[in-house]
C-alpha positions as CSV (number, residue, x, y, z in Angstrom):
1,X,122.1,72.5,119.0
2,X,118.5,72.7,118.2
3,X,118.2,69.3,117.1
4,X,116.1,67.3,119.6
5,X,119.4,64.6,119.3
6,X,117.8,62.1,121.7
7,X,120.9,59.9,121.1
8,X,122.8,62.1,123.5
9,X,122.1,61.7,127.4
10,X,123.4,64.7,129.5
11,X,124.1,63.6,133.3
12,X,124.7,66.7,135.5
13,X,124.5,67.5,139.4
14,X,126.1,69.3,142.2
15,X,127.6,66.1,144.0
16,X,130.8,64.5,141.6
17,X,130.5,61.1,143.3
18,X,127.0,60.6,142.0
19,X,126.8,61.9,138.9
20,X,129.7,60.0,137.8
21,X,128.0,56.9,139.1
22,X,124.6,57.7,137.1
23,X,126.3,58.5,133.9
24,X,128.6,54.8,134.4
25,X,125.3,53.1,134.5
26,X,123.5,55.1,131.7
27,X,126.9,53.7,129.7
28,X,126.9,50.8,130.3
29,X,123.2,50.4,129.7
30,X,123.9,51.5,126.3
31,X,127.2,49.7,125.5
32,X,127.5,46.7,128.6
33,X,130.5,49.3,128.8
34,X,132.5,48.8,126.1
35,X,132.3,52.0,124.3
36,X,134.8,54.5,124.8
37,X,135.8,57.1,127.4
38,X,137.0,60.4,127.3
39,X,137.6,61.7,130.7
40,X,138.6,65.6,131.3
41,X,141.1,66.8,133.5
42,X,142.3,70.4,133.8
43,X,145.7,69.5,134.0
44,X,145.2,68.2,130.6
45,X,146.2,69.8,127.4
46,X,142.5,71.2,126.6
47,X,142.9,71.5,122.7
48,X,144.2,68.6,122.6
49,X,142.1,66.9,124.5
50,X,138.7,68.5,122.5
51,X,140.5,67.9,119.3
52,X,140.7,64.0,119.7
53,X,137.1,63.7,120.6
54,X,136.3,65.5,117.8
55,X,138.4,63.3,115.7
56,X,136.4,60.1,116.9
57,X,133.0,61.6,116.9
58,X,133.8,62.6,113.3
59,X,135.3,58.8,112.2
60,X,132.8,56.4,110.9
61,X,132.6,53.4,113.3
62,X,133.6,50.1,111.7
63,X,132.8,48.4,114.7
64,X,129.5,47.9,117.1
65,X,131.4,48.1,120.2
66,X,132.3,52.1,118.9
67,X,129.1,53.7,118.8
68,X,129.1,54.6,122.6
69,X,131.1,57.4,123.9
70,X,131.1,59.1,127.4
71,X,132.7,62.2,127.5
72,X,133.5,62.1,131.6
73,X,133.8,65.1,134.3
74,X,132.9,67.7,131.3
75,X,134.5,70.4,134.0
76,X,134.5,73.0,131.1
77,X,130.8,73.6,131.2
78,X,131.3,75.3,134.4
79,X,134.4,77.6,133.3
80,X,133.4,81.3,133.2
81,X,137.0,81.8,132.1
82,X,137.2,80.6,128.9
83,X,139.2,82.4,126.1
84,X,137.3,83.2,122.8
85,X,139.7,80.2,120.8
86,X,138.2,77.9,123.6
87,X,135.0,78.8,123.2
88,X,134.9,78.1,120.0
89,X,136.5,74.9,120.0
90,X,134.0,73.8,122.5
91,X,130.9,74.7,120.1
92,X,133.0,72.4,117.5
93,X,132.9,70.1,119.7
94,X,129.0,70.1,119.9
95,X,128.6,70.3,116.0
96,X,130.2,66.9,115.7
97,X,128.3,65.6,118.5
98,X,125.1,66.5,116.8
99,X,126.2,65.2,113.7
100,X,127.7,62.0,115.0
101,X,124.3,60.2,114.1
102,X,126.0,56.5,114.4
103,X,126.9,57.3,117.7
104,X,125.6,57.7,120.9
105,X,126.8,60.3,123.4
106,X,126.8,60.2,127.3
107,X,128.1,63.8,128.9
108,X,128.4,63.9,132.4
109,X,129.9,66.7,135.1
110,X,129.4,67.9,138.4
111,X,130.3,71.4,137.0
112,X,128.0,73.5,135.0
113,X,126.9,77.4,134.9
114,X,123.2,77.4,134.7
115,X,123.8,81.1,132.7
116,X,125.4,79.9,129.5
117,X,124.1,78.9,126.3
118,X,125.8,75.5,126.2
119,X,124.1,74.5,129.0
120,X,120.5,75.8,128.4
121,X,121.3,74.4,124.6
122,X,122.2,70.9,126.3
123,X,119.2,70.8,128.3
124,X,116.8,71.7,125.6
125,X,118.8,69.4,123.1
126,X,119.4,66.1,124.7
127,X,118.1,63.2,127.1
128,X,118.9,65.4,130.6
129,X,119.7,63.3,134.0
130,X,119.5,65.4,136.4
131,X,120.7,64.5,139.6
132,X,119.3,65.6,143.3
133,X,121.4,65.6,146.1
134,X,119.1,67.9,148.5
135,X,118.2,66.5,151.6
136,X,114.5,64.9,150.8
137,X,116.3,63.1,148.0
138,X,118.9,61.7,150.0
139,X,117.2,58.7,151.4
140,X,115.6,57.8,147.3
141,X,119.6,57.9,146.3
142,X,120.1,55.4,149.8
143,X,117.5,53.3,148.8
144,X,118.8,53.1,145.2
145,X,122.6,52.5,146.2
146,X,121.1,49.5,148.1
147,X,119.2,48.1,144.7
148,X,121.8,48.8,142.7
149,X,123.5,45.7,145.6
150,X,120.3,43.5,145.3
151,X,118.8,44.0,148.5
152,X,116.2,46.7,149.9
153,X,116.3,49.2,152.8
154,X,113.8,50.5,155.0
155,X,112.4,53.7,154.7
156,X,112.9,54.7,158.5
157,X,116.5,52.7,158.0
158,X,117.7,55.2,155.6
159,X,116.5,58.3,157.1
160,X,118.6,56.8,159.6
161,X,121.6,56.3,157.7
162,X,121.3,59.8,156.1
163,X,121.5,61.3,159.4
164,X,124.5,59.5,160.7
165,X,126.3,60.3,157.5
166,X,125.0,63.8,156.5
167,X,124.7,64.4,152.8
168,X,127.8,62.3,152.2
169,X,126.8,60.4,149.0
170,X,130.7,58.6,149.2
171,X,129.9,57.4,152.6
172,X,126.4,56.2,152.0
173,X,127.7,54.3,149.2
174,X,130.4,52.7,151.7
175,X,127.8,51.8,154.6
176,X,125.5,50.7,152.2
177,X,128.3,48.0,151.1
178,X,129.2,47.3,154.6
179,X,124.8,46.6,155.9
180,X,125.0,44.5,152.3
181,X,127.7,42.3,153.3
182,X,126.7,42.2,156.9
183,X,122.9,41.0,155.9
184,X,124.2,38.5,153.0
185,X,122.6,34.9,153.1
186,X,120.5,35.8,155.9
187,X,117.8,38.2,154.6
188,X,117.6,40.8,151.8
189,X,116.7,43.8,153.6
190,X,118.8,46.4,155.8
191,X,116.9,47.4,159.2
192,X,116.8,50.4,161.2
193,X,118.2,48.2,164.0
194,X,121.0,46.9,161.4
195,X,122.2,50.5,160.8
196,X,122.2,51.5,164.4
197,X,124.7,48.6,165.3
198,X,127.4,49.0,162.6
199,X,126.9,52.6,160.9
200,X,128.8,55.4,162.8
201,X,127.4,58.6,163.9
202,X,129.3,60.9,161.0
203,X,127.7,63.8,161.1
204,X,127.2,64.4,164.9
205,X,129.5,66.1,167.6
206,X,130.7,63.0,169.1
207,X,134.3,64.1,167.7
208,X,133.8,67.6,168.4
209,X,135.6,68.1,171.8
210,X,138.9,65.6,170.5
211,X,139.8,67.8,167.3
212,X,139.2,70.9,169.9
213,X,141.7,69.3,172.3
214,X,143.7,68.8,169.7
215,X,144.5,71.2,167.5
216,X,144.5,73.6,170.7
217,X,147.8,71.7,171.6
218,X,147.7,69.9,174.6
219,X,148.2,66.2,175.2
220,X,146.8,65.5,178.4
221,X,143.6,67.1,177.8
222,X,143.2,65.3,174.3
223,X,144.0,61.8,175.7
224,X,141.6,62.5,178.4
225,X,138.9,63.3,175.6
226,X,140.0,60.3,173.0
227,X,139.2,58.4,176.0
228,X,135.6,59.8,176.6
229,X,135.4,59.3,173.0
230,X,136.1,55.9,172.6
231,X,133.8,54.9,175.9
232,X,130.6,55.5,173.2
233,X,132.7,54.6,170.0
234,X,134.9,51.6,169.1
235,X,135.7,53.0,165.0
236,X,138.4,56.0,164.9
237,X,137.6,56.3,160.9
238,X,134.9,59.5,162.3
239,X,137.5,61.2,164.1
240,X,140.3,60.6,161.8
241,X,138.0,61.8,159.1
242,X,136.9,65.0,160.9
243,X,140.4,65.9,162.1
244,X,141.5,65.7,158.4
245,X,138.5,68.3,157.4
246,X,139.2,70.0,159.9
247,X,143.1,70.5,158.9
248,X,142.3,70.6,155.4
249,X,140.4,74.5,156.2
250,X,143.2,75.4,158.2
251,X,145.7,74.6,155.3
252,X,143.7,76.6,152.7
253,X,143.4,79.5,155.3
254,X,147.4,79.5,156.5
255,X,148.0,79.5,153.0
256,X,146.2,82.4,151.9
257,X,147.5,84.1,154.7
258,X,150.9,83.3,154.3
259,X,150.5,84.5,150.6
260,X,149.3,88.2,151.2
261,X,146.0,87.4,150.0
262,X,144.2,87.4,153.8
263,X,144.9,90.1,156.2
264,X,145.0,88.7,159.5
265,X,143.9,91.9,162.0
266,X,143.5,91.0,166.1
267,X,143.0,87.4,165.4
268,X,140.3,87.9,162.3
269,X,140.5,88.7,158.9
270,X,139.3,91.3,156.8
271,X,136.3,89.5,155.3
272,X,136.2,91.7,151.8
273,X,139.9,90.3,151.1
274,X,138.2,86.5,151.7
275,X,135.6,88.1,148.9
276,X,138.0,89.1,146.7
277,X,139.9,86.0,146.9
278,X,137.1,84.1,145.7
279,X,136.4,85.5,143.0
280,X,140.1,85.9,141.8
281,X,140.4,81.9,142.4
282,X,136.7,81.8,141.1
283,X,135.4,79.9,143.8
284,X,132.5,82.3,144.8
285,X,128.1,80.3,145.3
286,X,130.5,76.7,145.0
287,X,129.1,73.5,146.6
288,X,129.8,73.4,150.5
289,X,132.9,71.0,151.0
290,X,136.1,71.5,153.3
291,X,137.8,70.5,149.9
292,X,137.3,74.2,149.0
293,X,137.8,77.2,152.0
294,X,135.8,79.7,150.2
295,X,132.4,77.4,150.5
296,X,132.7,77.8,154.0
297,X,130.8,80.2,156.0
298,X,132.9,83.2,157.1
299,X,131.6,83.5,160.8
300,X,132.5,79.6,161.1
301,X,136.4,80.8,159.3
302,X,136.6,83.3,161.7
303,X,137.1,81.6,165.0
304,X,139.6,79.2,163.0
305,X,142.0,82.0,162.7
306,X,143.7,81.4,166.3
307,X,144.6,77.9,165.5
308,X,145.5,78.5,162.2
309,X,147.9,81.3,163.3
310,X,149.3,78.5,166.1
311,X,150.7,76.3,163.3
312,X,152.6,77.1,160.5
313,X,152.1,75.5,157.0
314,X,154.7,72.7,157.2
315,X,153.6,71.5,160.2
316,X,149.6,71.4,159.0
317,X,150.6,69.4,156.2
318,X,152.8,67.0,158.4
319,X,149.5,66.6,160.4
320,X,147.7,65.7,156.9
321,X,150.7,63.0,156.2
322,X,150.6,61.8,160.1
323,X,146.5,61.6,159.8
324,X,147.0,59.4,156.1
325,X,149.7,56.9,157.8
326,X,146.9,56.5,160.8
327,X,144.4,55.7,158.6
328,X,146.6,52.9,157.0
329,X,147.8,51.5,160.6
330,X,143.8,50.9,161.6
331,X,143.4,48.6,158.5
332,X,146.3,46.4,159.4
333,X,146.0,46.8,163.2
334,X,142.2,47.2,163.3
335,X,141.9,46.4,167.6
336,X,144.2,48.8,168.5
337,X,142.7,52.0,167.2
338,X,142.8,53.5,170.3
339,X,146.7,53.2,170.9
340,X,147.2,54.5,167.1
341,X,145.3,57.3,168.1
342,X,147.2,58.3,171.4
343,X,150.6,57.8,169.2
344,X,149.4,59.7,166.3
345,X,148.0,62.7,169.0
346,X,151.9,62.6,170.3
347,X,153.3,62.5,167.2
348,X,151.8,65.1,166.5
349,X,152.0,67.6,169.9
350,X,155.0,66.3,171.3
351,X,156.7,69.5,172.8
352,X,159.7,69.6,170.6
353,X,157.0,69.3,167.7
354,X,156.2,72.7,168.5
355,X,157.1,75.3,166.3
């Protein structure tokens, strides 16, 4: 691919959220989105999903509105698994995108291996967006998410934000709507002192003693810390949004226990099976995210064990349905977060829950 084809833009990054977002507007820049989209999903047939891109890229467009393609979440460019028929289909693929001179070509994913020759062909070849989602360029992406609305933020405002949210590119999307609204058709900038009245504290241990509480069983003493919590807080969304990350590791880690793959050993686990299990499910140097157990750092899994050896499997994903249904009670009954939360903790503990 040794072409220098400017005409195709490759948007890549570690965070999905954001490069999905950049590569929408670098489409729509070139098409006021009506091109066409090809999105990948690896429940897809992948032939035949490579095959009808192929087809279009190879078709003559009659039509202006054509000549723009996106070919979305690209997760194949990160597969070290690929069969040799695959492989080859894929560098088809590339062949008609570089001959596909009456078209232009957006390729976006949040998946790539830095190690293959597609990629380092891809980089050399095309228009490269790059997107940085370490922590110094978290408040540029803030201040951009709040252009993107019209309106401006302070520098010290966004620091701010970033550290109530963490490196949560979703949620500084969904404050940054939130400070928009709140500021609209009285001034165009978001404050420092705007952002400490309506944005949560995310990523701080203001939750940490309630999920504690919680998933060690006992009602009394999680009331009695829902309560503490909610004398600094008035917006369950943190805690109900930690609990859930919190259940979603212990799901992964009962489930890989439960299928032979961990060996559970006086309440820890043999740490080269959680090696091995990563790189059978290839899932070994991926992204930290409680979406994915083997991102984790072991230490951290270790003292997880007890609880996830107190529940069993059905009952963690009852807690994930339970968690869901709370989330949907605070939208219709928004003052009453508390009480939602002191049903959903009994719901969920109730003695005769206990298995």
């Amino acid at each position: 691919m040794q072409n220098n084809n400017k005409s195709v833009t490759f948007v890549y990054g570690s965070d999905d959220f954001l490069v999905d977002r950049r590569a929408r507007i670098t489409f729509n820049s070139l098409c006021d989105g009506q091109g066409e989209i090809f999105t990948f999903d690896e429940a897809n047939d992948f032939s035949g999903s490579i095959n009808n891109v192929i087809s279009f890229l190879d078709t003559l467009s009659l039509f202006p509105d054509s000549q723009t393609v996106w070919l979305r979440s690209v997760y194949f460019l990160g597969e070290p698994s690929l069969s040799d028929d695959q492989k080859d289909l894929i560098l088809s693929l590339f062949e008609s995108i570089k001959s596909a001179n009456d078209k232009k070509v957006v390729i976006s994913t949040a998946k790539v291996d830095k190690r293959t020759k597609i990629f380092k062909d891809l980089i050399q070849s095309t228009e490269v967006e790059s997107i940085d989602t370490d922590s110094g360029a978290g408040t540029n992406i803030i201040e951009c998410l709040a252009s993107d609305k019209g309106i401006a933020i302070d520098p010290d405002a966004a620091q701010l934000l970033q550290s109530k949210c963490g490196n949560n590119s979703r949620l500084w999307e969904q404050e940054i709507n939130k400070l928009s609204a709140y500021i609209f058709g009285h001034r165009n900038n978001i404050s420092r002192d705007d952002v400490l009245s309506l944005t949560d504290d995310y990523d701080t241990g203001d939750f940490f003693e309630p999920i504690e509480k919680f998933f060690a069983g006992g009602i009394d003493e999680t009331f009695k810390s829902i309560d503490k919590y909610f004398f600094h807080s008035s917006d369950a969304r943190a805690l109900l949004s930690a609990l859930q990350s919190r259940n979603r590791i212990l799901i992964q880690l009962r489930t890989l226990i439960d299928s032979g793959r961990l060996k559970v050993i006086n309440n820890n686990f043999l740490k080269n099976d959680f090696v091995y299990a990563s790189k059978f499910f290839h899932m070994e140097n991926t992204p930290k995210t409680t979406f994915n157990v083997f991102s984790q750092n072991t230490w951290y899994l270790s003292k997880l064990i007890p609880l996830t050896m107190k529940y069993n499997l059905p009952r963690l994903l009852g807690f994930q349905t339970l968690f869901t249904s709370a989330f949907n009670e605070i939208t219709q009954r928004y003052q009453d977060q508390k009480s939602i939360i002191k049903d959903l903790v009994v719901r969920c503990l109730y003695p005769t829950r206990l298995t």
